[in-house]
N, CA, C and O atoms as a MOPAC input file, in Angstrom:
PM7 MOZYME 1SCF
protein

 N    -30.15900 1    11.13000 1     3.88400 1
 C    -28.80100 1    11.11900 1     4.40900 1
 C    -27.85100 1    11.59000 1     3.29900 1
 O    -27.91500 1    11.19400 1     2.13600 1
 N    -26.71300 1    12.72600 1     3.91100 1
 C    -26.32900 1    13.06800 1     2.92400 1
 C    -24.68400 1    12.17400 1     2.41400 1
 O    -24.01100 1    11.60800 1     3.27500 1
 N    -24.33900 1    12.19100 1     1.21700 1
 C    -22.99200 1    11.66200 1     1.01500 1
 C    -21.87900 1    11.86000 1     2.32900 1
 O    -21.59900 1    12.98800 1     2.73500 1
 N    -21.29100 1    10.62400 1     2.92800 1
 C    -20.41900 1    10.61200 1     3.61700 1
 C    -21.03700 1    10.90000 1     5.04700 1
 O    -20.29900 1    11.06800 1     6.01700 1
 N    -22.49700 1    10.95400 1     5.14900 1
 C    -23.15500 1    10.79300 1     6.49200 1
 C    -22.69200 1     9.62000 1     7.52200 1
 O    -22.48600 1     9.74000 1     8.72900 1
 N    -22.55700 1     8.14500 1     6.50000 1
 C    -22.46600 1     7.37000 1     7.32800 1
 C    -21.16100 1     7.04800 1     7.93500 1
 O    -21.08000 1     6.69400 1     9.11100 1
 N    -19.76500 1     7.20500 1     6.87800 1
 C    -18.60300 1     7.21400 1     7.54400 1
 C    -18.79700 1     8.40500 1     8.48700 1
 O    -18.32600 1     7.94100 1     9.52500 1
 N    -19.02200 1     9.10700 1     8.65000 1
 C    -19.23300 1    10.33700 1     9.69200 1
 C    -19.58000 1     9.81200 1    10.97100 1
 O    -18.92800 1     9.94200 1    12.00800 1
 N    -21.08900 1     8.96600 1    10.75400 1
 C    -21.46900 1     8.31800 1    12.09100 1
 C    -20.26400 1     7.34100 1    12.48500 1
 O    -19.99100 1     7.51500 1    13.67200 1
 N    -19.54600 1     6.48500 1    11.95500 1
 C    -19.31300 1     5.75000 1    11.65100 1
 C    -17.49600 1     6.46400 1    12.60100 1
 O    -16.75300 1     5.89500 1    13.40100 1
 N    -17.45500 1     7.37200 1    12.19600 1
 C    -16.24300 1     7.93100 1    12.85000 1
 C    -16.30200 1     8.40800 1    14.16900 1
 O    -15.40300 1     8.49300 1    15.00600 1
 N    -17.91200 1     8.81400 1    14.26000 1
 C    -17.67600 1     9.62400 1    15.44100 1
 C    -18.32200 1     8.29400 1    16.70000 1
 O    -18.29100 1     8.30000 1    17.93100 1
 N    -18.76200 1     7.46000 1    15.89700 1
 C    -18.88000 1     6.43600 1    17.16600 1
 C    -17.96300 1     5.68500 1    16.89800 1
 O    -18.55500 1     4.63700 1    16.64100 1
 N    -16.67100 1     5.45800 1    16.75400 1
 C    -15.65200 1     5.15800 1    16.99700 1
 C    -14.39600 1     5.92600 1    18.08000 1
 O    -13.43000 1     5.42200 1    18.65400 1
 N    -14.95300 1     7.44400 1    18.04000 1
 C    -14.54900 1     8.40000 1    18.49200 1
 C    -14.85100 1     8.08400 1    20.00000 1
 O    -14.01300 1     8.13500 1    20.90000 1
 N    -16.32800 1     7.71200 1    20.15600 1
 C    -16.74000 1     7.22000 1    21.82700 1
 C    -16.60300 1     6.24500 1    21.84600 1
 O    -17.10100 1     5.78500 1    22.87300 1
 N    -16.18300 1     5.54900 1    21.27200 1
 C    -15.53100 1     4.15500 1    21.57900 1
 C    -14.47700 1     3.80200 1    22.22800 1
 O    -14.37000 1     2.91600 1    23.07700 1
 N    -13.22700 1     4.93100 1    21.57000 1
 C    -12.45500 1     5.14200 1    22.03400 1
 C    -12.27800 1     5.79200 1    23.31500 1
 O    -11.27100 1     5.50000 1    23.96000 1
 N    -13.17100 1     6.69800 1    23.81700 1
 C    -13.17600 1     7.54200 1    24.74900 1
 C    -13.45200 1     6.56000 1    26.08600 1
 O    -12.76200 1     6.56200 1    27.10500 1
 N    -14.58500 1     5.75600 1    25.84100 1
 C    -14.83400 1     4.49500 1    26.87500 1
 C    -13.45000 1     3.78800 1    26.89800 1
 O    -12.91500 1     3.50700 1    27.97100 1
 N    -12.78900 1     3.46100 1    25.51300 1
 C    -11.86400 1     2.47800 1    25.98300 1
 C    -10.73500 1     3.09900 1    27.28400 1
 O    -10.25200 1     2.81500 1    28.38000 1
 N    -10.75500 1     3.80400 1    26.55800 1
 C     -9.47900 1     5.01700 1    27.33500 1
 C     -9.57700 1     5.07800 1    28.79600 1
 O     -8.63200 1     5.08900 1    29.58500 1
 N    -11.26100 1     5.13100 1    29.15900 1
 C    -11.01800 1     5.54900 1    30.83700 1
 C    -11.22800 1     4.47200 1    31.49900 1
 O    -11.65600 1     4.60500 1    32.64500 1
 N    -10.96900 1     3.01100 1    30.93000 1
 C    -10.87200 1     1.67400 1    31.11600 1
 C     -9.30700 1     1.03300 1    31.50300 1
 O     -9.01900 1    -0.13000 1    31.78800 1
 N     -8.14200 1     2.61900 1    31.37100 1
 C     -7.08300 1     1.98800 1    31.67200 1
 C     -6.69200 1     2.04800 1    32.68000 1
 O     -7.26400 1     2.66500 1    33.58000 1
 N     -5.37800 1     1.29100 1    32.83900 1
 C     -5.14800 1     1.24500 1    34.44200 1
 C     -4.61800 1     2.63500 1    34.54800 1
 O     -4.10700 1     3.19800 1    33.58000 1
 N     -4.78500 1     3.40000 1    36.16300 1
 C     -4.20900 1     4.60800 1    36.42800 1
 C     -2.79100 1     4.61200 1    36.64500 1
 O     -2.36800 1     5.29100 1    37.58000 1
 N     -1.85200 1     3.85600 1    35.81200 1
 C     -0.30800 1     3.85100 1    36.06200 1
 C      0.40800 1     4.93300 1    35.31000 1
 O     -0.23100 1     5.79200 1    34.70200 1
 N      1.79700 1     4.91300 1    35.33600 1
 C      2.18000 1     6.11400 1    34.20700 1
 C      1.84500 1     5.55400 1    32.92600 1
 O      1.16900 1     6.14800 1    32.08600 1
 N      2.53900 1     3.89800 1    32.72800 1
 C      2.47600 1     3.65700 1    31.42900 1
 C      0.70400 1     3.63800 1    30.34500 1
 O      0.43000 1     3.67500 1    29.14500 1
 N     -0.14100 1     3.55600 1    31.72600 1
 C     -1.40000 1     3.20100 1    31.17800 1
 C     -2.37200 1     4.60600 1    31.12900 1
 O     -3.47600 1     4.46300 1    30.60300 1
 N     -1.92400 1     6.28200 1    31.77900 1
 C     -2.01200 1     7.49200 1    31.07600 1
 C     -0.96200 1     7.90500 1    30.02000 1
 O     -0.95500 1     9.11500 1    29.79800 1
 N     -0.05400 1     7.14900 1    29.30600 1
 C      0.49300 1     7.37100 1    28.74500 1
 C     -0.08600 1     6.88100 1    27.53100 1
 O     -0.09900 1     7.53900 1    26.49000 1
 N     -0.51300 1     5.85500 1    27.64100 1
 C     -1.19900 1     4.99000 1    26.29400 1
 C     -2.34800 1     6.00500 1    25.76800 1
 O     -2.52000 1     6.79900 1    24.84300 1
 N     -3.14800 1     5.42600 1    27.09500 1
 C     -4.47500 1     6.04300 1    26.91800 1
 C     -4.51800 1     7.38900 1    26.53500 1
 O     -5.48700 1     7.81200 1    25.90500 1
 N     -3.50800 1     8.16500 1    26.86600 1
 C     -3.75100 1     9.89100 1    26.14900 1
 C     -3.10000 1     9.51800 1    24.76000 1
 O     -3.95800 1     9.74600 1    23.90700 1
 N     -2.23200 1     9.15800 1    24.31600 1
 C     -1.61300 1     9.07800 1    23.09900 1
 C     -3.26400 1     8.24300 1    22.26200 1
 O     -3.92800 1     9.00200 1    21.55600 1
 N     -3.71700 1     6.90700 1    22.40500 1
 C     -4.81300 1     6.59400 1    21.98800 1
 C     -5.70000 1     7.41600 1    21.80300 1
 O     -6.02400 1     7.62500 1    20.63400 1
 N     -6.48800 1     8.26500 1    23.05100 1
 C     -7.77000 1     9.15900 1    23.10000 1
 C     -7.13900 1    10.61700 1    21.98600 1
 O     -7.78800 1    11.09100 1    21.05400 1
 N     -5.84000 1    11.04700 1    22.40100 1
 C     -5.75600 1    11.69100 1    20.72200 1
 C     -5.80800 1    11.91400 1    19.42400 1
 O     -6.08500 1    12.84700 1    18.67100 1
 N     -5.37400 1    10.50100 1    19.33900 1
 C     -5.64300 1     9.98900 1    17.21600 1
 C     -6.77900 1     9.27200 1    17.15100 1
 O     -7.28900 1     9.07100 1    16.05000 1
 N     -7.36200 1     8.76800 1    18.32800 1
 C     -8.78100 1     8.24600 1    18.02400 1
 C     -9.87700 1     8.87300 1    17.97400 1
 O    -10.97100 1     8.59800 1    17.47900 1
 N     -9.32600 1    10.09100 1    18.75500 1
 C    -10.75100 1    11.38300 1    18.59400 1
 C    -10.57200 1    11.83100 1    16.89900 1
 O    -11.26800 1    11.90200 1    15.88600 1
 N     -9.72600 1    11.97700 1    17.15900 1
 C     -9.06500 1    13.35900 1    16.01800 1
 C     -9.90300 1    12.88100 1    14.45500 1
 O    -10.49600 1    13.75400 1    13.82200 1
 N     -9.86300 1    11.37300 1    13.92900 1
 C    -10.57800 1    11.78800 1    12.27700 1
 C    -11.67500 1    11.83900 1    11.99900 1
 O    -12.04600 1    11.78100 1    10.82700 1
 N    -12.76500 1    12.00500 1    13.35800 1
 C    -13.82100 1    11.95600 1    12.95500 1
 C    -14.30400 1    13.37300 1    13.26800 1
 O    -15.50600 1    13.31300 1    13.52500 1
 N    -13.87500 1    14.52900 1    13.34200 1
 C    -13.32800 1    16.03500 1    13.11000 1
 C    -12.21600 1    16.51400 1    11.92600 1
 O    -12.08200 1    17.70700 1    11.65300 1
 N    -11.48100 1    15.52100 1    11.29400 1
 C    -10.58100 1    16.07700 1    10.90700 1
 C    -11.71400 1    15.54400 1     9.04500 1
 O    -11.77600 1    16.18900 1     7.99800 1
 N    -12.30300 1    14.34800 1     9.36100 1
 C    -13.10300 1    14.18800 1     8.33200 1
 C    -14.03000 1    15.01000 1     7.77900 1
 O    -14.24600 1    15.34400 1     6.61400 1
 N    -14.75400 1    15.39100 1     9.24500 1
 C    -15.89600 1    16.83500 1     8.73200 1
 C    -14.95400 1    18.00800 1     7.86200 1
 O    -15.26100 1    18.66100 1     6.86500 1
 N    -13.78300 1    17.99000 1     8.60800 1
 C    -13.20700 1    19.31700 1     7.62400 1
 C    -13.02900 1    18.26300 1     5.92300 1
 O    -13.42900 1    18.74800 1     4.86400 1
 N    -12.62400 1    17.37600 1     5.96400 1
 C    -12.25300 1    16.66200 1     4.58300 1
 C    -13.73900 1    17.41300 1     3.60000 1
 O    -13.80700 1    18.17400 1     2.63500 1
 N    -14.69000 1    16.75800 1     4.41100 1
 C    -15.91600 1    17.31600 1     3.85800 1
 C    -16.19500 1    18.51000 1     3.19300 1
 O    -16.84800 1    18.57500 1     2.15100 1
 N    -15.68200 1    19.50300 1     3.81700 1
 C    -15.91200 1    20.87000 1     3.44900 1
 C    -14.75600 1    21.49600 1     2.34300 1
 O    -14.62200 1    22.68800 1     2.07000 1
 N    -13.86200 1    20.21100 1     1.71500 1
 C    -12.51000 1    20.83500 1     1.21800 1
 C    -13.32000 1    21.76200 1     0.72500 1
 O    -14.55100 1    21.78500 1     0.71700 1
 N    -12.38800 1    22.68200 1     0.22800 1
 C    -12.13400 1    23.40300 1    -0.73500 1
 C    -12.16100 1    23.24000 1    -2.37200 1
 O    -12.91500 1    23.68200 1    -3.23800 1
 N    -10.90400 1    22.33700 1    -2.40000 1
 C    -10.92500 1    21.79200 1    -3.74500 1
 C    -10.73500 1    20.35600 1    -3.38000 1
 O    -10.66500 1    19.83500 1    -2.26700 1
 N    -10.65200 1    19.72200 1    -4.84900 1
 C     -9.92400 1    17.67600 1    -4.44300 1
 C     -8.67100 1    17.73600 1    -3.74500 1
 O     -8.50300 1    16.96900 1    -2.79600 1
 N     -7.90000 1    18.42100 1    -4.03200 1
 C     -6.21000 1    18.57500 1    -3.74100 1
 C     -6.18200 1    18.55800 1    -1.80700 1
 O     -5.47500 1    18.04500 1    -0.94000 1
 N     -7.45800 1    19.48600 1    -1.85800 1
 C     -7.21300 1    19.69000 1    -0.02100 1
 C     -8.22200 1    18.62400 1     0.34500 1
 O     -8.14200 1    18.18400 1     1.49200 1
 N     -9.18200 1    18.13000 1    -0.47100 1
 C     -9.79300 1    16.74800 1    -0.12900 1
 C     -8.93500 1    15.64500 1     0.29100 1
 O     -9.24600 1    14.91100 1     1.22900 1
 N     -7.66600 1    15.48800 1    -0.50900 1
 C     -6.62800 1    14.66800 1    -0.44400 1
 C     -6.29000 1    14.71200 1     0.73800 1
 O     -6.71200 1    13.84200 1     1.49900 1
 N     -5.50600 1    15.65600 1     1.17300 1
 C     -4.32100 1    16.32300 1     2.04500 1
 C     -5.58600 1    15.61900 1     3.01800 1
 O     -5.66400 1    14.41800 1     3.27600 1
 N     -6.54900 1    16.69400 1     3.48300 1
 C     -7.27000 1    16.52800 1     4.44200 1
 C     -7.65300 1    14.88400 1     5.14900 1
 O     -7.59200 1    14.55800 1     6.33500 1
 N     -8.12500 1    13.89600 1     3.74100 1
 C     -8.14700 1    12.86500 1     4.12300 1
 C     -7.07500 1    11.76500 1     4.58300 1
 O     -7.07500 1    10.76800 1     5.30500 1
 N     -6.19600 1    12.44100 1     3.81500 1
 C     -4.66700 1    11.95900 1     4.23200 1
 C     -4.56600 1    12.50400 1     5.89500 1
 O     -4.51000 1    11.47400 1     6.56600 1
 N     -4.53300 1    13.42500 1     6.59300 1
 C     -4.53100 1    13.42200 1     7.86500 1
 C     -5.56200 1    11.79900 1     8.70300 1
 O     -5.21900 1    10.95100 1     9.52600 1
 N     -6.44400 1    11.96900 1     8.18300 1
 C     -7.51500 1    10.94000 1     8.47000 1
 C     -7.09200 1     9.80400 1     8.78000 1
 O     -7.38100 1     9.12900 1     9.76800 1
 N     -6.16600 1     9.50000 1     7.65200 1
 C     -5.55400 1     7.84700 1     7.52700 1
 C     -4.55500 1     7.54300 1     8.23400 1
 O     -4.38700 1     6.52400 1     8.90400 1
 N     -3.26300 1     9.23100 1     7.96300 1
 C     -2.47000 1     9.16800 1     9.16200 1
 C     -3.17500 1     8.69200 1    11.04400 1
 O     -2.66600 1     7.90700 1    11.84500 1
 N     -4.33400 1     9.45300 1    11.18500 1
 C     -4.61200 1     9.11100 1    12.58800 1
 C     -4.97100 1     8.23500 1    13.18400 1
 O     -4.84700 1     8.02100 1    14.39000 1
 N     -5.64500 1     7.40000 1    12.08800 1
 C     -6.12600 1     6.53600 1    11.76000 1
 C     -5.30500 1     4.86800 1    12.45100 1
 O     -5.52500 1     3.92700 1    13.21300 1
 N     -4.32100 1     5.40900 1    11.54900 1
 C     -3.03400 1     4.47100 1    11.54800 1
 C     -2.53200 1     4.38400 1    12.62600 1
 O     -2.32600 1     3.24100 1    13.03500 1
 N     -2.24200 1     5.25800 1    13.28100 1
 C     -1.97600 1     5.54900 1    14.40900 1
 C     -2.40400 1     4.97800 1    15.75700 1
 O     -1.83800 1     4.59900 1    16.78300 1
 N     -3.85600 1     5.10100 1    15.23100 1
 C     -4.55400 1     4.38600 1    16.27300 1
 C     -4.63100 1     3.08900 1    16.50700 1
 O     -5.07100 1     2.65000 1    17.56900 1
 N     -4.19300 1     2.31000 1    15.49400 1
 C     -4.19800 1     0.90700 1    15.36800 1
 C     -2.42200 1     0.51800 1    15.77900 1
 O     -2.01500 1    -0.38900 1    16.50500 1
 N     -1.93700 1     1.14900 1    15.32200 1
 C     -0.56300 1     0.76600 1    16.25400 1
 C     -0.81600 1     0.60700 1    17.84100 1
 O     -0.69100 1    -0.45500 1    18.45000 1
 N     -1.33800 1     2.32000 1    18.62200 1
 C     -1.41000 1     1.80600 1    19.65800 1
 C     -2.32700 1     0.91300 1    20.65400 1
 O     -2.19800 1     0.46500 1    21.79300 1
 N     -3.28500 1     0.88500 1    19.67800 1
 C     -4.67600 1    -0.38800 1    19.86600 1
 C     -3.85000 1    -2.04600 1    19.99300 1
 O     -3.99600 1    -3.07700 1    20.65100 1
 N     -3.08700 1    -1.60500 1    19.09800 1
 C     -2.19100 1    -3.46600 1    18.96600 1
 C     -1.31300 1    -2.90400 1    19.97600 1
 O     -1.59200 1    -3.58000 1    20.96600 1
 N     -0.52800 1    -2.17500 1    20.27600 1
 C     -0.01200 1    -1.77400 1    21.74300 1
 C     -0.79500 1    -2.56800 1    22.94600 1
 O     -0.46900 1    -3.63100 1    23.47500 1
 N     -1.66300 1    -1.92700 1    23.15300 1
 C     -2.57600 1    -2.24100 1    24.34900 1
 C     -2.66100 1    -3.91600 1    24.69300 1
 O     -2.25100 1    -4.57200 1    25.65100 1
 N     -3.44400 1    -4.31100 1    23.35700 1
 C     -3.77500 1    -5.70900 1    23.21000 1
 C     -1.90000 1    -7.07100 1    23.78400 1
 O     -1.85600 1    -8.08500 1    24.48000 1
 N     -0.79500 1    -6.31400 1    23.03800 1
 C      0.30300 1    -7.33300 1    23.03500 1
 C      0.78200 1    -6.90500 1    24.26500 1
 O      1.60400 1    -7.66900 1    24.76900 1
 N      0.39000 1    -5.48000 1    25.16300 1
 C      1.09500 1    -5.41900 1    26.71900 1
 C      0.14700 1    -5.88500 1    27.68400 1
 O      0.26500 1    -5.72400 1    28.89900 1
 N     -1.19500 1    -6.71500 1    26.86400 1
 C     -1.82400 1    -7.11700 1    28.34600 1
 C     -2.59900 1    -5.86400 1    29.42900 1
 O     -2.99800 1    -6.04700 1    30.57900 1
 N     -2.63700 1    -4.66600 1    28.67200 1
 C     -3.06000 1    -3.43800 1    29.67400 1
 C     -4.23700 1    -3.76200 1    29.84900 1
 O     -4.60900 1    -3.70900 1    31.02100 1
 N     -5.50500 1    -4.31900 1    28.55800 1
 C     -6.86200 1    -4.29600 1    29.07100 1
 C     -6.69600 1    -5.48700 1    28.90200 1
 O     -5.74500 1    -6.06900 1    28.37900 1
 N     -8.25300 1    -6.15100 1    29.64000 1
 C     -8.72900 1    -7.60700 1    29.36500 1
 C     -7.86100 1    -7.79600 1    28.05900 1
 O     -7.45800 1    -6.85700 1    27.37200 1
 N     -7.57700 1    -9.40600 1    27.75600 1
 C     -7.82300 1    -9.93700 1    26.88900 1
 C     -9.15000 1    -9.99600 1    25.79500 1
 O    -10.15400 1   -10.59600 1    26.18000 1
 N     -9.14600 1    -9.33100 1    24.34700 1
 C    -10.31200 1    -9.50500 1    23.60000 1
 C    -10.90300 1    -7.77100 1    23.98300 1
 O    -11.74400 1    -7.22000 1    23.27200 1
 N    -10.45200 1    -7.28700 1    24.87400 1
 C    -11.21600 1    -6.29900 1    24.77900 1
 C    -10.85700 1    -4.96500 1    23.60900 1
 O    -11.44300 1    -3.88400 1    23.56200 1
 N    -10.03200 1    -5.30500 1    22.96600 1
 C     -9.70500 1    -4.26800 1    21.96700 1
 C     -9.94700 1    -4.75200 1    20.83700 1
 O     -9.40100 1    -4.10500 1    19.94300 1
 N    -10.78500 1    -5.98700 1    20.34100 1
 C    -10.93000 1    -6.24800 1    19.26500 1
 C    -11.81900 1    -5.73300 1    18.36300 1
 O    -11.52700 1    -5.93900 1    17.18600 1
 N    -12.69800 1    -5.19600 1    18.55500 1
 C    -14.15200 1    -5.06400 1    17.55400 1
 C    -13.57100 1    -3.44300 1    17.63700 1
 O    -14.14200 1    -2.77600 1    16.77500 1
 N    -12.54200 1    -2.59000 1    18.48000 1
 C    -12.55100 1    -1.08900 1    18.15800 1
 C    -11.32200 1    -1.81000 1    17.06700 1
 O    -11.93700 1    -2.23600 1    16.09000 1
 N    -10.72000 1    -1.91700 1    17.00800 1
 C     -9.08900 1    -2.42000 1    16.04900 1
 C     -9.81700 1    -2.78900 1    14.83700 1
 O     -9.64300 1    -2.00100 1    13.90800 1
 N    -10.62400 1    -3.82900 1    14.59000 1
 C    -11.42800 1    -4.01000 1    13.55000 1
 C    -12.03000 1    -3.20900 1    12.82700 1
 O    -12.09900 1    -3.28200 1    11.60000 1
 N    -12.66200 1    -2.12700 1    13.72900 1
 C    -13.01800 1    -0.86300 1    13.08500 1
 C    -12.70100 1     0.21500 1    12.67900 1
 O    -13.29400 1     0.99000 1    11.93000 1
 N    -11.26400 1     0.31300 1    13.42500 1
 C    -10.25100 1     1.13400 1    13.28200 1
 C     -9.63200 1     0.98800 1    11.10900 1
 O     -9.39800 1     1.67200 1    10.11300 1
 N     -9.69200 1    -0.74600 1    11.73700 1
 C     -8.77500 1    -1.26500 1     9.96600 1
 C     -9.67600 1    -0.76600 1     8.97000 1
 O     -9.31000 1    -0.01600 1     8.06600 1
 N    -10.88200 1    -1.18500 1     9.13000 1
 C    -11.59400 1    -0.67400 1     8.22300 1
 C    -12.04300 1     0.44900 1     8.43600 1
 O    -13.24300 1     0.37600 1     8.16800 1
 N    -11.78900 1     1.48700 1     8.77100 1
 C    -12.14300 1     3.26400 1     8.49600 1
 C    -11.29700 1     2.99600 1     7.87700 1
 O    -11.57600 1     2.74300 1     6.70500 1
 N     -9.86200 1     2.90200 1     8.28500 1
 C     -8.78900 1     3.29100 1     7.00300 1
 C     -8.79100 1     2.65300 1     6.06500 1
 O     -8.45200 1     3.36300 1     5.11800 1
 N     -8.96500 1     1.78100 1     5.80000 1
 C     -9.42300 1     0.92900 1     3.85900 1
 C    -10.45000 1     2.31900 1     3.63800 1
 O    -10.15400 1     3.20600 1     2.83700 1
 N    -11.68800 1     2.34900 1     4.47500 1
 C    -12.26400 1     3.02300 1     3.31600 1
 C    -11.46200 1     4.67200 1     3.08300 1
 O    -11.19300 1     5.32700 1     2.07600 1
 N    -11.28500 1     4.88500 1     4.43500 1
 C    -10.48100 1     6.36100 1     3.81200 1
 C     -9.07300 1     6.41500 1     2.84200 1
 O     -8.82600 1     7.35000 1     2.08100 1
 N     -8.40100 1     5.48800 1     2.98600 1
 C     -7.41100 1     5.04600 1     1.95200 1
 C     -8.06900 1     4.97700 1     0.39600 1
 O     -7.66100 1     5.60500 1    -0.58200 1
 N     -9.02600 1     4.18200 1     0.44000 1
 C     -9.95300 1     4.43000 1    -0.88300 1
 C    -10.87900 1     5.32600 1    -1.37500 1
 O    -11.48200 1     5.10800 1    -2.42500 1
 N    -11.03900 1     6.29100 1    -0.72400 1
 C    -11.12300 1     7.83900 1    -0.99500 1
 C    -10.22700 1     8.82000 1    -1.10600 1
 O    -10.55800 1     9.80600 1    -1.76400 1
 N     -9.03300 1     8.77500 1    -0.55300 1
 C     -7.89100 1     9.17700 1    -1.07200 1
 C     -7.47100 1     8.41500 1    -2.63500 1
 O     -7.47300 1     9.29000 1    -3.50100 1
 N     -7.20600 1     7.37600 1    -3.06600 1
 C     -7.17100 1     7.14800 1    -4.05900 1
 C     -8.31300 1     7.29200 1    -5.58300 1
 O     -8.02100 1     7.39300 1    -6.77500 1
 N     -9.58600 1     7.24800 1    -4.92000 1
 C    -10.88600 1     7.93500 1    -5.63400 1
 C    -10.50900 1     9.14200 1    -6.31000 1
 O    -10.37300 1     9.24800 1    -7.52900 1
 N    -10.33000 1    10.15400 1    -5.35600 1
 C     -9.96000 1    11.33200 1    -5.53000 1
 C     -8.77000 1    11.89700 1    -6.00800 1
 O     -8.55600 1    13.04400 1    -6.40000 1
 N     -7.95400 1    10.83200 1    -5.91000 1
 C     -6.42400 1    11.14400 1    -6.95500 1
 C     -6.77100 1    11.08700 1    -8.34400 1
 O     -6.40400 1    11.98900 1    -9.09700 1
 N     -7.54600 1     9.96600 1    -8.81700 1
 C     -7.72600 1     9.36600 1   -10.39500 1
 C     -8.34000 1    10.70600 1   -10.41500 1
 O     -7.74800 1    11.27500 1   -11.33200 1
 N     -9.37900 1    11.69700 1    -9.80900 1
 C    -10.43200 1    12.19200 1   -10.49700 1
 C     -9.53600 1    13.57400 1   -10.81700 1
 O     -9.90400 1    14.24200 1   -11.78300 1
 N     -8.09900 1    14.13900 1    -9.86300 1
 C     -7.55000 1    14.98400 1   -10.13300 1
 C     -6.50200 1    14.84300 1   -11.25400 1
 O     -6.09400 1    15.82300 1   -11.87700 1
 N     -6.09300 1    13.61500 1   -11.48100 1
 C     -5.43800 1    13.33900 1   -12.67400 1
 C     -5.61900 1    13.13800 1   -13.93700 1
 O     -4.83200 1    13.02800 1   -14.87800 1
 N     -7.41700 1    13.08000 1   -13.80200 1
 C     -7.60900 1    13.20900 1   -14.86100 1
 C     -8.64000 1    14.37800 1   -15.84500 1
 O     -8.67000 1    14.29100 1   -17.07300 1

């Protein structure tokens, strides 16, 4: 397995995680409204990571993973969305939100990895 294989898996089955959660919402406006805003930043870093992968240099390693964390983030806002409007079950957004927090610790700590190594 190569370096960064497993956040990879690790992203992209979060990616169908999300995709299940999504077609779990109610068919209202507010609940295609969620759910597309969600199924966007929840797809998106486990593609936007493969490119991190391939930077170029550290600098676009950065940038790149910095998108990551942005979407990241994102996703956990509207994950705690979901959960405080009552849209799905109760409990049912917990173990993706959990996983959500921790992709971004670790991608937050690869962004910072990779700062020390350009600064110095």
């Amino acid at each position: 397995m190569a370096k960064g294989d497993d956040i990879q898996e690790r992203l992209v089955n979060f990616a169908v995680d999300v995709i299940h959660l999504c077609g779990s919402f109610p068919k209202t406006e507010p609940g295609r409204h969620v759910s597309g805003q969600l199924l966007r930043c929840g797809t998106s870093p486990a593609s936007n990571y493969a490119e991190a992968r391939g930077a170029e240099s550290r600098k676009d390693f950065v940038h790149k993973m910095g998108v990551v964390l942005k979407e990241l983030n994102e996703a956990q806002i509207w994950l705690q969305i979901v959960r405080k409007s009552n849209m799905l079950p109760i409990g049912s957004t917990d173990s993706i939100l959990n996983e959500c927090v921790e992709l971004s610790r670790i991608a937050n700590a690869s962004i910072r990895t990779a700062k020390v190594k350009i600064d110095n």
